[in-house]
C-alpha positions as CSV (number, residue, x, y, z in Angstrom):
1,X,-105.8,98.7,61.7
2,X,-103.3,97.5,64.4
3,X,-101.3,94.4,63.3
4,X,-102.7,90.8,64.1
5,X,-100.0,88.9,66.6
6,X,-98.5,86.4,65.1
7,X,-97.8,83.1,66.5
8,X,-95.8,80.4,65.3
9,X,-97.1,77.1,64.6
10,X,-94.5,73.9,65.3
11,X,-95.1,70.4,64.0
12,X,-94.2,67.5,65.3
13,X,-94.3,64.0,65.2
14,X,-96.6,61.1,64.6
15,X,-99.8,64.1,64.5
16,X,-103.4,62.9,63.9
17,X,-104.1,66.6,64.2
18,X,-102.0,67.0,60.9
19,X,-102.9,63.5,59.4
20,X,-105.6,63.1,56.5
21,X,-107.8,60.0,56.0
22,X,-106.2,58.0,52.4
23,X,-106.8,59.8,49.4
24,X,-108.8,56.8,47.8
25,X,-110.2,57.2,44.1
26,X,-113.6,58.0,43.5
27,X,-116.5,56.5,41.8
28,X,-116.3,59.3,39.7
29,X,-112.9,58.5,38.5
30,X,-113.7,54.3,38.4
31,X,-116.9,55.1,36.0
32,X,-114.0,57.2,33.9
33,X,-111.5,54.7,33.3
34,X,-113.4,51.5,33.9
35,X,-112.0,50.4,37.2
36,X,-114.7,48.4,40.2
37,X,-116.2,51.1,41.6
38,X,-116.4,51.5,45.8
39,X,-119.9,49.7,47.0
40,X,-121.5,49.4,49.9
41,X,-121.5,46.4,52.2
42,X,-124.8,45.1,50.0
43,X,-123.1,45.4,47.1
44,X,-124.5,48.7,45.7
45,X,-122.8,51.5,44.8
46,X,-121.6,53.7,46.7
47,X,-124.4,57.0,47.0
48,X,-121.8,59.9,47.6
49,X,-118.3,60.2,46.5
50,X,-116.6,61.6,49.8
51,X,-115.1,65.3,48.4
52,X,-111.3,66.0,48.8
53,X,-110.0,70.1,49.2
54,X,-108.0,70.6,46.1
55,X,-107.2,73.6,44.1
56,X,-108.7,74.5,41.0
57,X,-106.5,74.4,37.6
58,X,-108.7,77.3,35.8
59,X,-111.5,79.5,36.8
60,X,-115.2,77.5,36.2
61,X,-118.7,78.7,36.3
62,X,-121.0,76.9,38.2
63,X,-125.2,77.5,38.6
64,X,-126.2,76.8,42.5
65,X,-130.1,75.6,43.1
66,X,-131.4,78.6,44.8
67,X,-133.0,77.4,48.6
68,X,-130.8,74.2,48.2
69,X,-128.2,75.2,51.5
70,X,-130.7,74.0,54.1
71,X,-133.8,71.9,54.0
72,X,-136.2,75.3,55.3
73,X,-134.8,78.2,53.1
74,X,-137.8,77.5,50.9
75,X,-139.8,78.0,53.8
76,X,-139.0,81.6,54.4
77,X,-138.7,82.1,50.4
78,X,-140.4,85.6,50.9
79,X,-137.1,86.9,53.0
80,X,-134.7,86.1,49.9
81,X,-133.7,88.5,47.2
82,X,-133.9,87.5,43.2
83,X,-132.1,84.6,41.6
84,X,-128.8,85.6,39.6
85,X,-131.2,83.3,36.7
86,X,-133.0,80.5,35.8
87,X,-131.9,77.2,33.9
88,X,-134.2,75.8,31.5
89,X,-134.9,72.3,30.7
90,X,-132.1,71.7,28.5
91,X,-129.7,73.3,31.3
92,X,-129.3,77.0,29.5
93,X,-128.7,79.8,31.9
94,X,-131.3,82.9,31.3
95,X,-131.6,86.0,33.3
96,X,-135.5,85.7,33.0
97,X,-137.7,83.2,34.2
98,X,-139.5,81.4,30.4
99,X,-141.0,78.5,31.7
100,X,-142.6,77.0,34.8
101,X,-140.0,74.5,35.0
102,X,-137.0,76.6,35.2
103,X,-135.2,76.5,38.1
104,X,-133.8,79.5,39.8
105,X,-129.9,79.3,40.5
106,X,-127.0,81.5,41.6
107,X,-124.5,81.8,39.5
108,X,-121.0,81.7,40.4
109,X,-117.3,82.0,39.1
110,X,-114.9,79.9,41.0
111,X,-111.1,81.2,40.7
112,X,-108.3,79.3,41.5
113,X,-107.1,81.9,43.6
114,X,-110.1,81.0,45.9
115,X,-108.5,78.0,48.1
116,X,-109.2,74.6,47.7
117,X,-112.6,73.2,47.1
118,X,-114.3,69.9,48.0
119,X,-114.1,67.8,44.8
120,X,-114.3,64.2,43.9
121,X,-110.3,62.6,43.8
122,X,-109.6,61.4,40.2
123,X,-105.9,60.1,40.9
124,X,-105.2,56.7,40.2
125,X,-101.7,54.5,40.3
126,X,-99.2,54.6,37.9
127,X,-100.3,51.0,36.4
128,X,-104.1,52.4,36.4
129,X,-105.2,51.1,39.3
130,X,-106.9,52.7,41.7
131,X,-106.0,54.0,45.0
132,X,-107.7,51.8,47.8
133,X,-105.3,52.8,50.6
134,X,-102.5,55.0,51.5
135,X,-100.1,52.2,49.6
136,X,-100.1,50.8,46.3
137,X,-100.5,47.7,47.8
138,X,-101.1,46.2,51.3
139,X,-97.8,46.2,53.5
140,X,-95.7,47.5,50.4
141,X,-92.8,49.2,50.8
142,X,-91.6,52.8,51.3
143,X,-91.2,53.5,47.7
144,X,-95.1,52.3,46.8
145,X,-96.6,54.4,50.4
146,X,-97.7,57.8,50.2
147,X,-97.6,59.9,53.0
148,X,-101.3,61.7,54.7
149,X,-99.1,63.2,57.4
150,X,-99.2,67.3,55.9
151,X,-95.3,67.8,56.0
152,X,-96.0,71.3,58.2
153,X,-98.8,73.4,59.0
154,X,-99.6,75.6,56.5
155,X,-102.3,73.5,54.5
156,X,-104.1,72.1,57.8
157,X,-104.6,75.6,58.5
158,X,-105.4,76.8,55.3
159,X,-108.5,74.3,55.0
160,X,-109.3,75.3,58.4
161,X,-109.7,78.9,57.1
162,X,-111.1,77.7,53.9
163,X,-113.5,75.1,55.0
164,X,-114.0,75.5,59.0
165,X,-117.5,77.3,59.8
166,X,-117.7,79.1,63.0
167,X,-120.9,79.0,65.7
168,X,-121.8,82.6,63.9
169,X,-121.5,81.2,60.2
170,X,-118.5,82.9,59.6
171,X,-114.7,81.5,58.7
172,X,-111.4,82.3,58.4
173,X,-111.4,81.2,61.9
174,X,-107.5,81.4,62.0
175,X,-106.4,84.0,59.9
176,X,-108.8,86.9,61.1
177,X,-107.7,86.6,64.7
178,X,-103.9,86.4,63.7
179,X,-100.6,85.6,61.3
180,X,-99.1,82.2,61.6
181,X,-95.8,81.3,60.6
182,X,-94.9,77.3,60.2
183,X,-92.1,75.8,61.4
184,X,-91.0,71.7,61.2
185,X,-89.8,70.8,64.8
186,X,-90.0,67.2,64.6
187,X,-92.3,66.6,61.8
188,X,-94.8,63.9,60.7
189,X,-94.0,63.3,57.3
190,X,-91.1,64.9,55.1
191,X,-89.6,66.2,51.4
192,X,-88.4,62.2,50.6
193,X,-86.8,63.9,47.4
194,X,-85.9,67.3,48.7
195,X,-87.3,70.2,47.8
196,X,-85.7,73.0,46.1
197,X,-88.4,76.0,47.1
198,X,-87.2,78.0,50.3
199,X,-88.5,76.5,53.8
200,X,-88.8,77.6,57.1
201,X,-86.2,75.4,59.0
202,X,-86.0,76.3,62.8
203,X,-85.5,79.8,63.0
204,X,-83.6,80.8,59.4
205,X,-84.3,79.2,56.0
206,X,-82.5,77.0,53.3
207,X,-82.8,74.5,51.0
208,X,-84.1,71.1,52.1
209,X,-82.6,68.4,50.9
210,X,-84.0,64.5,50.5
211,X,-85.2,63.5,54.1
212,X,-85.4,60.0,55.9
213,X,-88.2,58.5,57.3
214,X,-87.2,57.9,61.4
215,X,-84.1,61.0,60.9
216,X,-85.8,63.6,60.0
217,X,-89.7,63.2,59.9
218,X,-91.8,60.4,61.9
219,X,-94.9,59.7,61.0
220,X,-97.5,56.6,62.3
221,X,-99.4,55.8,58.5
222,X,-98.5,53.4,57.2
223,X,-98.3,51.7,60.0
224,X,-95.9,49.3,59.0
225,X,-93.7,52.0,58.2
226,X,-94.2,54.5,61.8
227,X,-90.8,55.6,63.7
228,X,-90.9,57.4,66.7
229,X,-88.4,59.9,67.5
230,X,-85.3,58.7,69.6
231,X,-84.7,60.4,72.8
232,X,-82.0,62.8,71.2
233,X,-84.6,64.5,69.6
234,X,-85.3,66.1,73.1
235,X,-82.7,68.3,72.6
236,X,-83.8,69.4,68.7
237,X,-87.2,69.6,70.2
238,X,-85.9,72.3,73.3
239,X,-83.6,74.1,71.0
240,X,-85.7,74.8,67.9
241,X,-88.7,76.1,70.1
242,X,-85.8,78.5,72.4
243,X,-84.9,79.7,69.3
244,X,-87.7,80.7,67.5
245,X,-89.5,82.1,70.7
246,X,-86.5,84.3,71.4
247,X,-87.1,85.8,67.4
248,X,-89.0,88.4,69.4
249,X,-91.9,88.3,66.8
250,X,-94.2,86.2,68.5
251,X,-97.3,86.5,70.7
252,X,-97.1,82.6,71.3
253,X,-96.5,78.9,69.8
254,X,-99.2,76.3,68.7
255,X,-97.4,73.2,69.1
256,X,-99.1,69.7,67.4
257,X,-98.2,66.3,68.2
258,X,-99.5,62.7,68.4
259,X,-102.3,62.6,71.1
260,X,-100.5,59.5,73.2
261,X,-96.9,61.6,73.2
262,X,-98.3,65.0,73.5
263,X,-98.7,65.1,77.4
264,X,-94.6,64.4,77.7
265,X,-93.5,67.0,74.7
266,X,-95.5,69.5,76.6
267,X,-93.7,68.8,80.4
268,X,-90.3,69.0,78.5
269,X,-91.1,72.3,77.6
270,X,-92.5,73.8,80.7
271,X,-89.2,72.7,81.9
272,X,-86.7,73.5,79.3
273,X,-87.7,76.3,77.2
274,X,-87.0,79.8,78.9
275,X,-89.8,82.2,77.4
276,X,-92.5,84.3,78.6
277,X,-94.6,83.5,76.1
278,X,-97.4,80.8,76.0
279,X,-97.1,77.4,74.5
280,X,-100.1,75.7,73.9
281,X,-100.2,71.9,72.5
282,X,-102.9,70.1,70.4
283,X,-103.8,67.0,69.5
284,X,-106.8,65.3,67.4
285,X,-108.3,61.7,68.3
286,X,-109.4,61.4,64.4
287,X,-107.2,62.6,61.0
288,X,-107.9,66.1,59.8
289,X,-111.0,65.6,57.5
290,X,-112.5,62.7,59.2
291,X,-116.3,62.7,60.3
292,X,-115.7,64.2,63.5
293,X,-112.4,65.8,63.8
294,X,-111.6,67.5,66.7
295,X,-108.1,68.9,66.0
296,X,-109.5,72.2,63.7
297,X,-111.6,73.1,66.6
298,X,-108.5,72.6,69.1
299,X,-106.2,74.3,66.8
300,X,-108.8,77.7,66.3
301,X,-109.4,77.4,70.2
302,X,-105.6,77.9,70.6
303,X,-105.5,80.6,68.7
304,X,-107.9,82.3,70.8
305,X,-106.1,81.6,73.9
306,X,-102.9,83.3,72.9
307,X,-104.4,86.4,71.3
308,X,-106.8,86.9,74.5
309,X,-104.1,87.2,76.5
310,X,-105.9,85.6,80.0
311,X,-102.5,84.1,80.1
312,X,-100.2,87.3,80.7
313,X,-99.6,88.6,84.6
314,X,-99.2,92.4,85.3
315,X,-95.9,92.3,83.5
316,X,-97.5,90.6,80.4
317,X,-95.5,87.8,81.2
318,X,-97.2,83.7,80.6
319,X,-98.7,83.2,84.0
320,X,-100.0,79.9,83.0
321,X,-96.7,78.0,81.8
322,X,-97.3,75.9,78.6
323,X,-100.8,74.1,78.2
324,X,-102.8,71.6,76.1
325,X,-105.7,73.4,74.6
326,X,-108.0,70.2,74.3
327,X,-111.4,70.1,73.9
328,X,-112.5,73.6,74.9
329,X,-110.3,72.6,78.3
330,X,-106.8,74.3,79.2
331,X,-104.8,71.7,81.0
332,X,-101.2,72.3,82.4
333,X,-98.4,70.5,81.0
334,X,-97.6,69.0,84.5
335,X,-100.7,67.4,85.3
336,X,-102.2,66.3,81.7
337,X,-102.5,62.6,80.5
338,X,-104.7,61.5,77.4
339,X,-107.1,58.1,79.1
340,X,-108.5,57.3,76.4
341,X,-108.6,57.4,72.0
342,X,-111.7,59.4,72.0
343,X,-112.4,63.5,71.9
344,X,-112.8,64.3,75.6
345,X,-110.4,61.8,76.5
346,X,-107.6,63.7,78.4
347,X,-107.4,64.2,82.6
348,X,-105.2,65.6,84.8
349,X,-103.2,63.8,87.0
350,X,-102.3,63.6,90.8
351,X,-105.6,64.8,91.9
352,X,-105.0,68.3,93.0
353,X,-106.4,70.4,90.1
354,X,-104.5,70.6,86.7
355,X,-107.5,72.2,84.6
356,X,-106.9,76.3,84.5
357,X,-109.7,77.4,82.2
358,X,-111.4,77.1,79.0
359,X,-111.1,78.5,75.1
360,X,-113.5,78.0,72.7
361,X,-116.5,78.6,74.9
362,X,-119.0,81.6,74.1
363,X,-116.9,84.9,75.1
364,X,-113.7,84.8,75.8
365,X,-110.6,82.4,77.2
366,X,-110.5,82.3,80.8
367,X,-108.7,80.9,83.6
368,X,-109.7,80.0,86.9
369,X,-106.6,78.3,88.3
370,X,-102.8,79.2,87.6
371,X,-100.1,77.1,88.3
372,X,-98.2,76.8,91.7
373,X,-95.2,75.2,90.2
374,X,-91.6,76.5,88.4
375,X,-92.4,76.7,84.7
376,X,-90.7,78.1,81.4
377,X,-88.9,81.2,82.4
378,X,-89.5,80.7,86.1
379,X,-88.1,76.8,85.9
380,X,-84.6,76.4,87.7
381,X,-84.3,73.6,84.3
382,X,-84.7,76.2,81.6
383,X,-82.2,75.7,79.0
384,X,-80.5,79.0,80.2
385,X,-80.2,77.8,83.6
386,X,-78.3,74.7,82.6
387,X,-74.7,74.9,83.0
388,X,-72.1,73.9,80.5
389,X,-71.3,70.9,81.7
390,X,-71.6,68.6,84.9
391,X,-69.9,65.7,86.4
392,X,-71.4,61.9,84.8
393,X,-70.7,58.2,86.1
394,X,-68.6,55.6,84.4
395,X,-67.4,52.2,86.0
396,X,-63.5,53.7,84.0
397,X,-63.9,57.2,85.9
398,X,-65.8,60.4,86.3
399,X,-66.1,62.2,83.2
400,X,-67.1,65.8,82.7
401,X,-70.0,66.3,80.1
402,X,-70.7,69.0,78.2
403,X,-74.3,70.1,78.1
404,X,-74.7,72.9,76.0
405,X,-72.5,74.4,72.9
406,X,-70.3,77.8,72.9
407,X,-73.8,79.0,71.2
408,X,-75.8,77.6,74.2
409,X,-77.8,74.8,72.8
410,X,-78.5,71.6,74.3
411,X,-76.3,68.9,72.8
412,X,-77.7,66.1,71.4
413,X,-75.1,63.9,73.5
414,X,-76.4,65.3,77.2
415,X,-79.4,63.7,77.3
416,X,-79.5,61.1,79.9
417,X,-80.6,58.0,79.6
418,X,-83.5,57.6,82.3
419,X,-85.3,54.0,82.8
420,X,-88.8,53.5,84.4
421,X,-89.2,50.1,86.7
422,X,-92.8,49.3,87.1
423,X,-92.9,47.2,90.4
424,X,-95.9,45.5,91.5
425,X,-96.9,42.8,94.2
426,X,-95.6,39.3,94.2
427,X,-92.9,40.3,91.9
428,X,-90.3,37.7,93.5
429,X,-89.9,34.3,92.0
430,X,-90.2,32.6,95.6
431,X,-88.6,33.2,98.8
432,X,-84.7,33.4,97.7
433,X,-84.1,37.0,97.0
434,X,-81.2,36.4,95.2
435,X,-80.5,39.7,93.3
436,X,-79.1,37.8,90.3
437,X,-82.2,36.3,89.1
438,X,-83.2,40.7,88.7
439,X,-81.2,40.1,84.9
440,X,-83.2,43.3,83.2
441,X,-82.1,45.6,86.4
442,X,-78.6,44.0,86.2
443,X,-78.0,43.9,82.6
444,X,-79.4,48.0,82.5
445,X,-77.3,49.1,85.6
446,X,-74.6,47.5,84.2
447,X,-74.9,49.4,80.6
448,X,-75.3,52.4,82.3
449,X,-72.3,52.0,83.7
450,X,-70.8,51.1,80.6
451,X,-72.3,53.6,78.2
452,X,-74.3,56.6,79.9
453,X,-72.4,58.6,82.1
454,X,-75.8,60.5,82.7
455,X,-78.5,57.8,83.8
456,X,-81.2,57.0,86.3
457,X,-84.3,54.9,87.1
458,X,-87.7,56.1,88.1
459,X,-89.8,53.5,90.0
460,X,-93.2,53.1,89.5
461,X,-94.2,51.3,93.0
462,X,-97.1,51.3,95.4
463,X,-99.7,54.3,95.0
464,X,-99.3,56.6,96.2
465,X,-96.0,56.2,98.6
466,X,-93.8,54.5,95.9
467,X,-92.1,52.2,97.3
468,X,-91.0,49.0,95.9
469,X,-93.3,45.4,97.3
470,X,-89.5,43.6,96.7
471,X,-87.0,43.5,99.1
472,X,-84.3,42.3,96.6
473,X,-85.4,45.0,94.3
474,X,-85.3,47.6,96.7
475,X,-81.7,46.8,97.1
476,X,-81.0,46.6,93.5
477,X,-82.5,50.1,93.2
478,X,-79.9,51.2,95.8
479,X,-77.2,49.9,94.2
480,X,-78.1,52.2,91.4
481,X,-78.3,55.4,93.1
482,X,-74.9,54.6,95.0
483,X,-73.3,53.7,91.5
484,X,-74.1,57.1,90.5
485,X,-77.8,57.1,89.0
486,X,-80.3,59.0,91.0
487,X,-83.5,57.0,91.8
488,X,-87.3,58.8,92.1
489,X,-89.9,56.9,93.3
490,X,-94.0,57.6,92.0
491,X,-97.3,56.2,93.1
492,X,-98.5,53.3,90.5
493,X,-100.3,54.7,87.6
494,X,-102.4,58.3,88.1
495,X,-101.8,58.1,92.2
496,X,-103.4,61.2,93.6
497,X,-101.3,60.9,96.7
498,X,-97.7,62.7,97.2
499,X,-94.8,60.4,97.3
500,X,-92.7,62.1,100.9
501,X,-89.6,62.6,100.4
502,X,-87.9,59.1,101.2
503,X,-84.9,58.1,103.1
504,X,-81.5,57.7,101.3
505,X,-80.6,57.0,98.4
506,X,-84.4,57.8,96.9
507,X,-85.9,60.9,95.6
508,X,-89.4,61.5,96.0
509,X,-91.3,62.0,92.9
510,X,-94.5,63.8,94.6
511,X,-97.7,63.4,92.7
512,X,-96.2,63.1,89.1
513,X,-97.0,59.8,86.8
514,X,-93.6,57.8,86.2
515,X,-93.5,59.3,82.5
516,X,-93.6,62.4,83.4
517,X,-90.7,61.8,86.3
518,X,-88.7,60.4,84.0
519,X,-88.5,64.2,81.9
520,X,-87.7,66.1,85.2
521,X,-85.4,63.6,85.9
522,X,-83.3,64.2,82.7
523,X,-83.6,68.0,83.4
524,X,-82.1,67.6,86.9
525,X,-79.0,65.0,85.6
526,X,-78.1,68.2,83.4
527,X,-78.9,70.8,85.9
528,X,-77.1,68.8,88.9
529,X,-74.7,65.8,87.4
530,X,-74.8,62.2,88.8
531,X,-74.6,61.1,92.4
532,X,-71.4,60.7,93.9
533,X,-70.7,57.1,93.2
534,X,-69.7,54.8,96.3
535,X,-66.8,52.6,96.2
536,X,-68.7,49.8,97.1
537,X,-72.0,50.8,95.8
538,X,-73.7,47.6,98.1
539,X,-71.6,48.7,100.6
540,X,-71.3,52.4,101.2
541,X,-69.5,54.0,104.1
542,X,-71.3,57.0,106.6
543,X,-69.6,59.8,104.6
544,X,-70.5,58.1,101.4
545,X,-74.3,58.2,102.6
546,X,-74.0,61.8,103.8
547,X,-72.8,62.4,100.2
548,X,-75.4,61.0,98.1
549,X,-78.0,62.5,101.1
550,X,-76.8,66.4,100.2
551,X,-76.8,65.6,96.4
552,X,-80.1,64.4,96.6
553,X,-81.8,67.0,98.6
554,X,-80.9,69.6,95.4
555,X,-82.7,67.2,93.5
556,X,-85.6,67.1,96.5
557,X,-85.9,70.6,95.7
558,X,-86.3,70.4,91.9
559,X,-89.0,67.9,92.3
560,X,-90.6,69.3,95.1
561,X,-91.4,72.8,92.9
562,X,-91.6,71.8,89.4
């Protein structure tokens, strides 16, 4: 048998796709030790325990009720085979049937080598009480919260395989149809005490040692306790997947995120990483064991998009650039936007297309649409493409900055520091347009100038053309991009129009959402440096202008393709 492709699975932050409903203790365990016992909203008990995958400590025989897996085996009872045996009354197992009321069963050894089986949860808290939620108590702290982010994805896709049942009855939905290995990008939840057993860490391996909630692994739950990563993790985030796509032993990357942050992560990479291989990204709506969860099916519907291969040109090279596989939909990274907290709830933005195919469907991937745009190995942003360093803006001088190491990774350090103004109609206080009352685009311009030699504003104004309702604004916008800080202008909200390229000092930001501006923004500050900063940046001379005009066409062009 040929080898299975392998792909390599990347977690990352804040990840309902990788988060589990709170273990809670069972009615089973509260009858055991004498705790109050989980009722309904009458007051009764509770009918069903929910059941929890966990592993087996020793192997167990169990008797199954024959016709007990659907309500209508019975019915067909005349199409089965024989019983293993019979239990009696008192609950003996026989081979032979000795009384009317026996009751046929299957009988079963469970190993422990099996997987994980559905089982009641017996835990309960140090003191004895029960667990009632993912702390020990409400709004505790760190030390009392437990994490249901899975620290990578080796166990999500274990139960997937374990527990998932295909539309033919069959499972192993993952591991038949290819090899995964797991890698910890940016991860949801992490080894708090270290952990002493070998992990996959980017592209080689070593010992982890005791990780920090907001540093090294960000999860949402508790959600008194949920960090987001800070923007330097954009560089961790480009060089860990360039690095383990360039291993060479991969057909393609499952990448899992946080549904609300997933349609950004995915745009960085179409930009950034230089690979032929395809990326796809999934998300979940509801935790991983919820009634309801979409992520397995996302995940399994991934998988079959890389191994079909719809995605490869003539030269087996990624045709599509990197997607979000999303409810049996392929989106592109460019255009995709989650509406809504509910399965389904992703669209594509800027109203010219945006959905290639489907996976997930009867028969196999397919795509109907490819991507016009610069992507991945074809993107003029690509980490390769990036140069060393580029010329930045400060108020004390012009400093060079470096953008990359001698080993060509993206350094934490180079990644600008790019703001997005929402403008909207009667935004002035009254008729004086005095530019001082503008104290959040003030106080920011001046902090750029102070602190990020890399920086830049994206302006979310009137859909779709852009521009800003306020004259005073307007002008504070072009102090900016003459101090240095290129300005794009988008369309308010999901504009389906194309923002023209605008007069100097403005860049056009097309059809793209202000979020998703504000990436290929950062790419371009790397790719291209600052603007050429006027003397008087409210007061530029004609060669100044001509200067900031030719910058700003090579930005033009970036934005006009990617």
């Amino acid at each position: 048998m040929p080898p299975r492709p392998r792909i390599a699975h990347l977690a990352s932050s804040n990840a309902t796709i990788q988060n589990s409903p709170p273990l809670v203790t069972s009615n089973k365990a509260r009858e055991k030790y004498g705790l109050p016992l989980l009722t309904s909203p009458d007051g009764s008990a509770l009918r069903f325990d929910p059941l929890r995958p966990q592993r087996l400590a020793a192997p167990v025989t169990v008797y199954v009720e024959q016709f007990s897996a659907h309500p209508l085996e019975r019915d067909a009872a005349e199409l089965y085979g024989p019983p293993d045996g019979y239990l009696d009354s008192r609950g003996t197992f026989h081979k032979e049937r000795r009384g009317a009321d026996d009751r046929p069963v299957y009988e079963i050894t469970l190993q422990p080598d099996d997987g994980v089986y559905p089982l009641p949860y017996m835990a309960r808290q140090a003191d004895g009480h029960a667990w009632e939620e993912d702390c020990a108590r409400p709004m505790a702290p760190e030390q009392q919260a437990r994490q249901p982010f899975y620290p990578d994805g080796s166990r999500l896709f274990e139960e997937i395989d374990r527990l998932g049942v295909g539309d033919k009855g069959i499972g192993n939905l993952i591991s038949a149809r290819a090899e995964i290995d797991f890698y910890r990008v940016v991860p949801s939840s992490g080894y708090t005490k270290g952990l002493a057993a070998k992990l996959r860490t980017d592209v080689g391996e070593g010992d982890i040692a005791a990780e920090v909630r907001g540093r090294d692994f960000f999860p949402y739950r508790p959600y008194h306790l949920g960090p987001s990563p800070a923007r330097t993790a954009l560089a961790r985030i480009a060089n860990a997947v360039q690095r383990i796509l360039a291993t060479g032993k991969y057909t393609g990357a499952v990448w899992t995120q946080g549904s609300p942050r997933i349609e950004e992560a995915m745009y960085w990479l179409n930009l950034l990483v230089d690979t032929t291989l395809p990326i796809c990204g999934n998300a979940a709506q509801r935790p991983h064991g919820q009634v309801s969860n979409d992520g397995d099916k996302n995940i399994v519907d991934s998988v079959e998009y890389i191994v079909s291969r719809v995605w490869a040109d003539e030269a087996g090279r990624n045709r599509a650039g990197v997607v979000l596989v999303q409810d049996q939909q392929v989106f592109a990274a460019r255009d995709v936007q989650k509406a809504d907290a509910r399965p389904g709830g992703y669209v594509t933005t800027g109203g010219h297309g945006g959905i290639l195919g489907a996976a997930g469907w009867e028969g196999p991937a397919l795509l109907t649409y490819v991507p016009a745009t610069r992507h991945t190995y074809l993107s003029a942003v690509n980490i390769t493409r990036l140069p060393a360093d580029v010329g930045g803006h400060l108020r004390t001088g012009e400093p060079r900055l470096p953008i990359k190491d001698r080993r060509g990774d993206l350094l934490e350090s180079a990644i600008p520091k790019v703001t997005i103004v929402k403008d909207g109609n009667y935004t002035t206080d009254d008729d004086d347009d005095d530019p001082s009352r503008e104290v959040d685009l003030l106080a920011q311009i001046e902090r750029n100038l102070t602190a990020h030699p890399l920086a830049g504003f994206v302006v979310e104004g009137l859909s779709p053309y852009g521009r800003l309702t306020s004259a005073v604004r307007t002008r504070l916008m072009r102090r900016a991009a003459f101090s240095g800080m290129p300005v794009v202008l988008t369309g308010r909200g999901n504009a389906e129009g194309f923002v023209p390229p605008p007069a100097a000092p403005f860049i056009g930001g097309r059809n793209l959402t202000a979020t998703k501006a504000r990436l290929l923004l950062m790419a371009c500050l790397m790719k291209l440096g600052s603007l050429p900063a006027a003397t008087d940046p409210d007061r530029p001379t004609a060669g100044e202008v001509e200067a900031v005009q030719k910058k700003i066409r090579e930005y033009q062009d970036v934005f006009d393709t990617h």
